[in-house]
N, C-alpha and C positions, 0 to 999 in steps of 0.2 A: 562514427565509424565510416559512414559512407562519404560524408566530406574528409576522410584521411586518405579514401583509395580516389578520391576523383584529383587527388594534388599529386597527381603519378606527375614524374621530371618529365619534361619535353625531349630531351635527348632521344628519345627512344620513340620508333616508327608507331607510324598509324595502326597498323593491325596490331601490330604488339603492346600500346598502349589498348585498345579494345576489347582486347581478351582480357589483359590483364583487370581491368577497371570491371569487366562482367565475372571474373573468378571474384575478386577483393570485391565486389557489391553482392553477391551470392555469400560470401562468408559470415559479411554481418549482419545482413538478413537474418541469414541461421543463429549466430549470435543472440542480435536483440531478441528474437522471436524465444529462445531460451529464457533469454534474461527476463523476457516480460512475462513469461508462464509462471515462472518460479516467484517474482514478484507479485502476481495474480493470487498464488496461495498461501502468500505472508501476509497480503494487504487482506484477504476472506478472513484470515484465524484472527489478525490484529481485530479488525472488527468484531467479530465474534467474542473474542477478551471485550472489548469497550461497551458492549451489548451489557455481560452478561454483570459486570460491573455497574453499570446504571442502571439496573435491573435493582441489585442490591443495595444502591442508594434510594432508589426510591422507596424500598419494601424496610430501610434504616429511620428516613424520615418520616414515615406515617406511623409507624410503630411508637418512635418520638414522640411524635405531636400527640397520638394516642395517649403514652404514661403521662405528658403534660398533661394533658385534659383530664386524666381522673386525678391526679397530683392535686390539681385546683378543685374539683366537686371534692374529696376528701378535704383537703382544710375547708372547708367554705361549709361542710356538713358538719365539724365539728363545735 
């Protein structure tokens, strides 16, 4: 966004490309600075999903290997 307002046309006087370039760089300041807060608390929750999901793979595969291991002492006792 800020390389869109700095390719202001040449036609147009020094002062008034200057304002112009400090309102259109003040805009997407505010913009991105939006855009990246709201980004900020999709990218915390996504982590949080991915957390809480490998959480439950790990507590899937020991529980596994658990019924494997008595699966084997059961036949192996009988």
């Amino acid at each position: 966004m800020v390389d869109a307002c700095n390719n202001i046309s040449t036609k147009d006087s020094i002062t008034y490309m200057g304002i112009k370039n400090i309102f259109c760089g003040m805009k997407s300041f505010w913009v991105a600075t939006g855009a990246n807060a709201c980004a900020h608390k999709y990218f915390a929750y996504a982590q949080k999903i991915q957390r809480t999901y490998n959480l439950w793979v790990e507590r899937y595969e020991k529980a596994y290997a658990e019924a494997k291991k008595q699966q084997i002492v059961k036949i192996k006792g009988q």
